[in-house]
C-alpha positions in Angstrom: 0.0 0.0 0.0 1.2 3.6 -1.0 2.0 5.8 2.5 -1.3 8.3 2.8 0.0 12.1 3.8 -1.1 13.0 7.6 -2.3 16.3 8.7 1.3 17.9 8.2 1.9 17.3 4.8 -1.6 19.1 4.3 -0.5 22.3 5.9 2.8 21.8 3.9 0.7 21.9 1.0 -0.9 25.1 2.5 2.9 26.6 2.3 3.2 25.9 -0.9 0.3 26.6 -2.5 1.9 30.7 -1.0 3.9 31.2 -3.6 2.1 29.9 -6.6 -0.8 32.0 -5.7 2.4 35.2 -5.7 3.4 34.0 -8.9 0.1 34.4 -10.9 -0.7 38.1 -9.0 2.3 39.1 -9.7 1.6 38.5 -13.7 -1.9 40.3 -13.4 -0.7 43.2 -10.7 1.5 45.1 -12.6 -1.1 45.9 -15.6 -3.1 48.4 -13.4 0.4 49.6 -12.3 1.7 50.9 -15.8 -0.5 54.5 -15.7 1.6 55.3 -12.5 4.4 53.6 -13.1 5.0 55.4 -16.4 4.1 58.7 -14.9 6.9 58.4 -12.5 9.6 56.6 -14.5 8.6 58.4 -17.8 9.8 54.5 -19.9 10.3 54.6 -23.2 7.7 52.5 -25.3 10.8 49.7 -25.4 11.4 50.0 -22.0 7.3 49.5 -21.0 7.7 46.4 -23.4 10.7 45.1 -21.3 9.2 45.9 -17.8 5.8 43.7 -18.9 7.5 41.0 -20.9 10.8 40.2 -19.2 9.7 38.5 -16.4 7.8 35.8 -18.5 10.3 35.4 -21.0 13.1 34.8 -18.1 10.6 32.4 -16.5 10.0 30.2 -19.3 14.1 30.2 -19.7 14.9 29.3 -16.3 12.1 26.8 -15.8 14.1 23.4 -17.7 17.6 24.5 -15.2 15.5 25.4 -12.5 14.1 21.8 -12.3 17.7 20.3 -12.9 19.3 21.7 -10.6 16.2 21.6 -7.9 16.8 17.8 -8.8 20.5 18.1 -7.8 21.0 20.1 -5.1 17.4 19.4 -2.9 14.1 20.4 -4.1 12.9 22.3 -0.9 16.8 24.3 -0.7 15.8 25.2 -4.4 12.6 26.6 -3.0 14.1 28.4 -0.1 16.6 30.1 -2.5 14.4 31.3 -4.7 12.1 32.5 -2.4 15.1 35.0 -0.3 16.0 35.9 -4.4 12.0 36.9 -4.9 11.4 38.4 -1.8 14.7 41.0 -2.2 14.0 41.4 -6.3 10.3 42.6 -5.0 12.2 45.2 -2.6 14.4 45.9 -5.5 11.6 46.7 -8.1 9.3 48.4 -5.4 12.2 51.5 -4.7 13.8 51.3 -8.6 14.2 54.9 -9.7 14.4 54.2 -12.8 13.1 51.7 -15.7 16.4 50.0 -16.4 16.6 49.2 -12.5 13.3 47.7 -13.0 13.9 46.0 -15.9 16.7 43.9 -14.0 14.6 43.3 -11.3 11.6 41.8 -12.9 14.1 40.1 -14.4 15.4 38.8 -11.4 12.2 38.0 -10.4 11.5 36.0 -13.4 14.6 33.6 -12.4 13.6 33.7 -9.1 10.0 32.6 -9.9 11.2 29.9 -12.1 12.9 28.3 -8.9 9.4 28.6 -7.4 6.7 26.5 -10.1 9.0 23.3 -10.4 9.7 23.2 -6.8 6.4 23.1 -5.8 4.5 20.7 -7.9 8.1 18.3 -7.6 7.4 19.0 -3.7 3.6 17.9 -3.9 5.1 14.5 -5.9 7.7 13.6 -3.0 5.0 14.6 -0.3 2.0 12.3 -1.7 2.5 8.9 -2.3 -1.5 7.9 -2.5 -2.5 8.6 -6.1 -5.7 9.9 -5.0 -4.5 12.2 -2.4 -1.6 13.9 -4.9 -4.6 14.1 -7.5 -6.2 16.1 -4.7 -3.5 18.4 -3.5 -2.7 19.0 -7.9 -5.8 20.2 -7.9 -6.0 22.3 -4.9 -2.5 23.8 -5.6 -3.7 25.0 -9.3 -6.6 26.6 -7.7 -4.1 28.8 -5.7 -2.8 29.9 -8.7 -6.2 30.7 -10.4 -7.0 32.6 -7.6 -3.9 34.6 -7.5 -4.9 35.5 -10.8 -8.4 36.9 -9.9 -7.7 38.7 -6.8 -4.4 40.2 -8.5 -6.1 43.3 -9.8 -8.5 43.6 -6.7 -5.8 43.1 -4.2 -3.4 45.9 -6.7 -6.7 48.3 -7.2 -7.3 48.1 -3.3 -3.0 49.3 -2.5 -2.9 51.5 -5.6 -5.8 53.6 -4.5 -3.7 54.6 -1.3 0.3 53.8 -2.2 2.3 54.1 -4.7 3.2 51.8 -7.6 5.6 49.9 -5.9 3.4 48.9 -3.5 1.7 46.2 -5.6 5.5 44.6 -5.3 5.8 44.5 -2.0 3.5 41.8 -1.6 5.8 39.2 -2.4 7.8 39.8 0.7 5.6 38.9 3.6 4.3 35.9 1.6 8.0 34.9 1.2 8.6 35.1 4.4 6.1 33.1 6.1 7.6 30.1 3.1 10.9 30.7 4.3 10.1 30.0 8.1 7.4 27.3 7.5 9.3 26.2 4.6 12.2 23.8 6.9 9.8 22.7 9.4 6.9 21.6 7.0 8.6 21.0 3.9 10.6 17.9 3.3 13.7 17.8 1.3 14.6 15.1 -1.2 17.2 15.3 -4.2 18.7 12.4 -7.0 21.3 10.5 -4.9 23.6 10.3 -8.4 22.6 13.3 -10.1 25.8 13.9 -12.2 27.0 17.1 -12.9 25.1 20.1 -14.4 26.2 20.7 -18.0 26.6 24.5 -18.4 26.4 24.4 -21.9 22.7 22.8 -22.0 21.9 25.0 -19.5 22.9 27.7 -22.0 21.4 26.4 -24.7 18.1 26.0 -23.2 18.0 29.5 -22.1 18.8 30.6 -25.7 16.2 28.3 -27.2 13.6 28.8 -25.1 13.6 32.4 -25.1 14.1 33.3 -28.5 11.6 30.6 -29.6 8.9 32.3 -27.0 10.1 36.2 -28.4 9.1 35.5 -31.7 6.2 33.9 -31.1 4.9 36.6 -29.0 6.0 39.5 -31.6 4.8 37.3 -34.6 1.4 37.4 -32.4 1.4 41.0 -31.3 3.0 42.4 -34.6 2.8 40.0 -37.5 5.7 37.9 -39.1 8.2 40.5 -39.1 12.1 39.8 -40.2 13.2 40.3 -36.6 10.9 37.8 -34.6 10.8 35.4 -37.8 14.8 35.0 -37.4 14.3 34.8 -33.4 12.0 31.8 -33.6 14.0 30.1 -36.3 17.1 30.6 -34.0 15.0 29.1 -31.0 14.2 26.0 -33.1 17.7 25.4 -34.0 18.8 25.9 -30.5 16.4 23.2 -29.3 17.1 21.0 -31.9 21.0 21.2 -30.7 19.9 21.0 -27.2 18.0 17.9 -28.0 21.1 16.3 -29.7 23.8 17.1 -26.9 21.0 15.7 -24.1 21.1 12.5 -26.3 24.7 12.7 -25.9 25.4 13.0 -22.4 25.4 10.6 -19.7 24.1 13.3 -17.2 21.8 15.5 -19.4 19.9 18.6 -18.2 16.7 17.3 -19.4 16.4 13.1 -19.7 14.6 12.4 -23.0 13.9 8.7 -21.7 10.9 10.5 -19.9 9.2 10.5 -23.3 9.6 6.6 -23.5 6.9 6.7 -20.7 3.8 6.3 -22.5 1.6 8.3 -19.8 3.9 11.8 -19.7 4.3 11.7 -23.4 0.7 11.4 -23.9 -0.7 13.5 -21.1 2.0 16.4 -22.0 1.2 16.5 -25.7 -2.8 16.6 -24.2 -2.4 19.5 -22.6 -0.2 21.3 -25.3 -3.4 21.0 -27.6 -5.5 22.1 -25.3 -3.5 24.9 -23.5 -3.1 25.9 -27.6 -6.6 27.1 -27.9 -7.5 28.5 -24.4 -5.4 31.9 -24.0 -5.6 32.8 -28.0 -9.5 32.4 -28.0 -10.1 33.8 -24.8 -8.0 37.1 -25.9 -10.3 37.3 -29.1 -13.5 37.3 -26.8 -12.4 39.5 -24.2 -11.5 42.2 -27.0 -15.5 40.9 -28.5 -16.5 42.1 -25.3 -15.2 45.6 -25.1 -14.8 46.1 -28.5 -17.9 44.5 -30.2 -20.5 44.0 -27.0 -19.2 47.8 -25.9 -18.6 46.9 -21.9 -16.1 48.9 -20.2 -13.2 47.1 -18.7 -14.3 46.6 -15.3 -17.7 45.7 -16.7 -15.6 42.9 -18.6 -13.2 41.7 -15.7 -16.8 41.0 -13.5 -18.3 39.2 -16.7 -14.8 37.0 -16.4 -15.8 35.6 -12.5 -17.9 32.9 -13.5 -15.4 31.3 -15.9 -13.0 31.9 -13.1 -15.3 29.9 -10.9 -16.2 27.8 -13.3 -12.3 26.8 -13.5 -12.2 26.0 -9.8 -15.6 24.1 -9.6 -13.6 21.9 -12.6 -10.5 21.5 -10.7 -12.4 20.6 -7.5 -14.6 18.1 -9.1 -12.3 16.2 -10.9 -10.2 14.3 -8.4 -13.4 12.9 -7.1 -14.7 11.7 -10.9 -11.6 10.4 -11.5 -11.7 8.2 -8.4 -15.1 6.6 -9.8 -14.8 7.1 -13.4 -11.2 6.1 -15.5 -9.2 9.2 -15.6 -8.7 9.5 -18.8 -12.5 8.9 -19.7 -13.3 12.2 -17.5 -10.5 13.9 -19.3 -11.8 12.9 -23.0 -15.8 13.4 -21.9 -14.5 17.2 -20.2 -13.1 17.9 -23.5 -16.1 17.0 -25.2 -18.0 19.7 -23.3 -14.7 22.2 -23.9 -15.2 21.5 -27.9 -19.0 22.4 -27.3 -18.5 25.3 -25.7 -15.5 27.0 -28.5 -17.9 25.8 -30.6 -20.5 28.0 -29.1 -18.6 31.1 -30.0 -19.6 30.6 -33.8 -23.0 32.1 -32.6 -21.8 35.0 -31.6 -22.9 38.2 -33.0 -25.4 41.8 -33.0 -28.0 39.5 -31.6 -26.5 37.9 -28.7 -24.6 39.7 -25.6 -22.3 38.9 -23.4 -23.5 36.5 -21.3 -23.9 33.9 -24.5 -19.9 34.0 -24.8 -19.9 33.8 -21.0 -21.8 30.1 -21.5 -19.7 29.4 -24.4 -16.2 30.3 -21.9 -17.6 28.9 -19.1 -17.9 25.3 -21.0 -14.8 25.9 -22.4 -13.3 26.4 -18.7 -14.9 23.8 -17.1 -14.6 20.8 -19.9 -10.8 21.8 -19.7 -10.4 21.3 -16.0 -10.0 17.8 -15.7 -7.3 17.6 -18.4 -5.3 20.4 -16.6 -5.7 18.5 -13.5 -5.1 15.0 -14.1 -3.3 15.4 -17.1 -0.4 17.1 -14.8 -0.7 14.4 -12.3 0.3 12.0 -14.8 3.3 13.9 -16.2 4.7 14.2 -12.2 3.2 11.1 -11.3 4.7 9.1 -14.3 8.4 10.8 -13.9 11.2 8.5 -11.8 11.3 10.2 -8.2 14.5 11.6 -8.8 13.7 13.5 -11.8 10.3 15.1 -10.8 12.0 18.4 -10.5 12.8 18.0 -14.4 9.2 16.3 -15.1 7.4 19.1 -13.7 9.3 21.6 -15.4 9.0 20.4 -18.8 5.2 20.3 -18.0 5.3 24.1 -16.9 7.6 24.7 -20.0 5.4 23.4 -22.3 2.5 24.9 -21.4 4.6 28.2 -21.5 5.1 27.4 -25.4 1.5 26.3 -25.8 0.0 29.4 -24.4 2.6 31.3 -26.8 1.9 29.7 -29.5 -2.2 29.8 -29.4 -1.8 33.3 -29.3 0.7 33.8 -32.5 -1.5 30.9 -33.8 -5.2 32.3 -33.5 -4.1 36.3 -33.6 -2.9 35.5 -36.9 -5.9 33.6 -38.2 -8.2 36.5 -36.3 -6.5 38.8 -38.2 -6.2 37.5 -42.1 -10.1 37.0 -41.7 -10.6 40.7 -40.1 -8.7 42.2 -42.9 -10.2 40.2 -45.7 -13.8 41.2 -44.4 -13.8 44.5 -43.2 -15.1 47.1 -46.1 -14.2 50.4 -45.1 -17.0 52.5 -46.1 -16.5 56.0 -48.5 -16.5 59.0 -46.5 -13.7 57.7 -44.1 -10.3 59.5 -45.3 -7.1 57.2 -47.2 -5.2 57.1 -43.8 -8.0 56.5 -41.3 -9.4 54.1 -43.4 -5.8 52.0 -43.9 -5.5 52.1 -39.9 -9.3 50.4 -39.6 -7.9 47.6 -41.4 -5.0 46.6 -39.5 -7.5 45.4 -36.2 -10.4 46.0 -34.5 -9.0 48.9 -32.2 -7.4 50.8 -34.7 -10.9 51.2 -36.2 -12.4 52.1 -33.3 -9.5 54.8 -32.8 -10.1 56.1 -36.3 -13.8 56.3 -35.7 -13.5 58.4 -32.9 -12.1 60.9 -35.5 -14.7 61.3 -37.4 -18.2 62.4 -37.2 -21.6 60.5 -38.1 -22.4 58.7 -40.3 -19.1 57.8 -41.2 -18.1 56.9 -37.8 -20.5 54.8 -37.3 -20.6 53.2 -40.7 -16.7 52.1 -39.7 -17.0 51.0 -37.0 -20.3 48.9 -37.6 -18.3 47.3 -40.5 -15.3 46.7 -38.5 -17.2 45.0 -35.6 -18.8 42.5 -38.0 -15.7 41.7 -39.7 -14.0 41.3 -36.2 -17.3 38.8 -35.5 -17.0 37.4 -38.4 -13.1 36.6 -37.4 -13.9 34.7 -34.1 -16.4 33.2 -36.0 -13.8 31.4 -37.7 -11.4 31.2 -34.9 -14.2 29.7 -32.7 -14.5 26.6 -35.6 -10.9 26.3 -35.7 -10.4 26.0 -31.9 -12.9 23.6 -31.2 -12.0 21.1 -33.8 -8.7 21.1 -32.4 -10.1 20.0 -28.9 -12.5 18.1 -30.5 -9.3 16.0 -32.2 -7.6 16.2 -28.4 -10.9 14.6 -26.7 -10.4 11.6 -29.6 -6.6 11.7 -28.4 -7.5 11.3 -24.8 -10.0 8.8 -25.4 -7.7 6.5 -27.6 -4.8 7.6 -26.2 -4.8 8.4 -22.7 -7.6 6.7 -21.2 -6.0 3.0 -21.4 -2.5 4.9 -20.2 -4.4 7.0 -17.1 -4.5 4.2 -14.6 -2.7 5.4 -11.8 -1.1 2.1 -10.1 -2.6 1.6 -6.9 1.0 1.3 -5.4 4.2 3.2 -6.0 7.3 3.6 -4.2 7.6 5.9 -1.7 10.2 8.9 -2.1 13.4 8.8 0.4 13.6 11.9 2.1 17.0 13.5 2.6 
């Protein structure tokens, strides 16, 4: 029988789930920052770029090394480390005087965070031996980091109302510190007893890679296939293809391919790629639908967003108990059934219905994808060897990094071909208004502003349909794609998602 976790791994859990639920506030907290931010540090527009984006990028880096070495050196030291390095990078970005000091401390913050994903959910894998009880604490330690991201801009509106910008910062240090003294007494520590030694060179090359891949894909997404992020992506796929070739090489490699031979990770990772594909790219065309097309204001918008947000919980909290009476991976292929539905939903949007019919369509989407999140990253960290769950779980976070990228470049592009092939830019509207309408949705409504009625109106009437007519397409394309992934899951995962009712219990060091 497989050891069941008492009463103090639970609160152990509790610690953990502290800084995954810092990590996802501190992505949402700093977009109601910018307005006083930039008022005080006057950034350039390339500097703004750099303060937003830096900390991702260095995140999704660091993530593959960060899991290697937490591997190497002791999973909960990793943890503790990062956590001093996040808790004095918040300090350091709170008091920067300028953007270039802030720059290279949300940069240190994104290597410190990338310390923090990998060493938690490896953490949650060395703590729970009982299948069912790890499927549990997955579960409950994703639903931190939901939450972080809802009460991100409620917790930053509530200290920017009364402090300064670099307030919102700040609140990474008292969670740090309460890790860093429950940490050693809760927290157990286990590392590989022969890890080898840490090739600098693949951790250089993944870096590279990873980076460059995830730059271009972002630019191609925000800005269209440009020279510059074109050559950056085609430099991150070489780099990874070199990486792959030295890891093949080595008898210590950063990242173990032979992970892949195990039929449940290779399955459950490529899963939730799919999925994790479609989510953030449709789910940016349908908040912009909702400003843009449905004319809410933004806080209007963010409220319409709670129940998809507690529609994503509900999902998380409901699936450990399905999967204990139905086969896991039938309650991740029937969830995605309901996720296809509900993309599919999105095809009806348009002048006749309002928001709340996209809010059914998200809300479907949300909680048909639950399971799959859940379980699916169970059985990458529950399939991995022991001694390389550090790696396991950050190839899981690293690849949902790229999935996320790519839906976006992916789905922004297709959003866009069909939005300038349909809008018709009616006469009256001037040459250079009229080119800036067909670009996107927002430029139009920026050039409409310009100009009076019935011109303005006529613009931006045409623009909206043509933007509807756009997630239209989107919508089709999305939910075939997890329509495919629930066939996957059926074929695929749901012989591989047995979890054995016995596994070998972790040695603590």
């Amino acid at each position: 029988m497989s050891i069941r976790a008492g009463r103090r791994e639970w609160i152990g859990l509790a610690v953990l789930i502290l800084p995954t639920l810092l990590l996802s506030i501190d992505v949402t907290v700093l977009h109601l920052a910018v307005p006083k931010l930039s008022a005080d540090l006057r950034p350039s527009a390339s500097q703004l770029l750099w303060i937003n984006d830096v900390y991702g990028f260095l995140i999704a880096g660091f993530l593959i090394t960060m899991g290697a070495i937490g591997d190497r050196i002791g999973r909960r030291r990793l943890l503790l480390i990062g956590a001093t390095a996040f808790a004095l990078a918040s300090v350091l970005a709170a008091y920067a005087p300028d953007a270039g000091l802030l720059i290279a401390a949300r940069g240190l913050l994104g290597i410190a965070g990338a310390t923090l994903m990998p060493s938690t959910l490896s953490l949650i894998r060395t703590m729970f031996h009982d299948p069912a009880q790890r499927t549990v604490a997955i579960s409950l330690w994703m639903t931190g980091f939901t939450g972080g991201m809802v009460i991100g801009p409620l917790v930053g509106g509530v200290l920017l109302e009364s402090f300064w910008w670099g307030s919102v910062f700040l609140l990474g240090v008292p969670v740090m510190v309460v890790l860093l003294v429950a940490g050693p007494l809760l927290l157990p520590e286990y590392r590989d007893p022969n890890p080898g030694r840490l090739d600098l060179v693949s951790v250089a090359l993944s870096l590279a890679a990873v980076i460059s891949a995830i730059y271009g894909i972002k630019e191609i997404a925000a800005y269209g296939p440009g020279t510059a992020p074109v050559l950056a992506l085609a430099a991150g796929l070489a780099l990874g293809a070199v990486f792959v070739r030295r890891q093949r090489r080595l008898a210590d490699p950063l990242l173990d391919l032979k992970l892949f031979a195990e039929r449940r990770f290779s399955s459950a990772l490529g899963t939730l790629m799919l999925v994790i594909l479609v989510g953030p790219g449709v789910m940016l065309l349908t908040a912009q639908y909702m400003q843009l097309v449905a004319g809410l204001t933004p806080l209007q918008a963010g409220l319409w967003t709670l129940p998809q947000t507690a529609a994503v919980v509900l999902g998380f909290m409901v699936s450990p108990a399905l999967a204990r009476r139905i086969r896991p991976g039938s309650v991740m292929a029937g969830g995605l059934v309901v996720a296809a539905v509900g993309v599919g939903l999105l095809v009806g949007a348009g002048s006749g219905s309002g928001p709340a019919f996209v809010v059914v369509a998200q809300v479907l989407f949300f909680v048909g994808a639950s399971p799959l999140l859940v379980l699916g990253t169970d059985l990458v960290v529950g399939s991995a060897p022991p001694e390389r769950a550090g790696a396991a779980s950050a190839l899981s976070e690293t690849v949902q990094e790229f999935g996320g990228a790519l839906g976006l470049a992916v789905f922004g592009s297709i959003a866009a071909a069909v939005y300038r092939a349909q809008v018709v830019v009616p006469e009256g509207v001037p040459a250079g208004l009229g080119e800036s309408a067909r670009d996107t949705l927002g430029a139009a409504a920026d050039a409409a502003a310009r100009l009076s009625d019935p011109a303005a109106t006529a613009l931006l009437t045409a623009a909206r349909a043509a933007f509807t007519d756009a997630l239209q397409v989107t919508a089709v394309v999305g939910a075939v794609i997890v329509a495919l992934t629930a066939v996957l899951a059926a074929v695929i995962l749901r012989p591989v998602a047995e979890t054995p009712e016995t596994e070998k219990a972790d040695v603590p060091v």
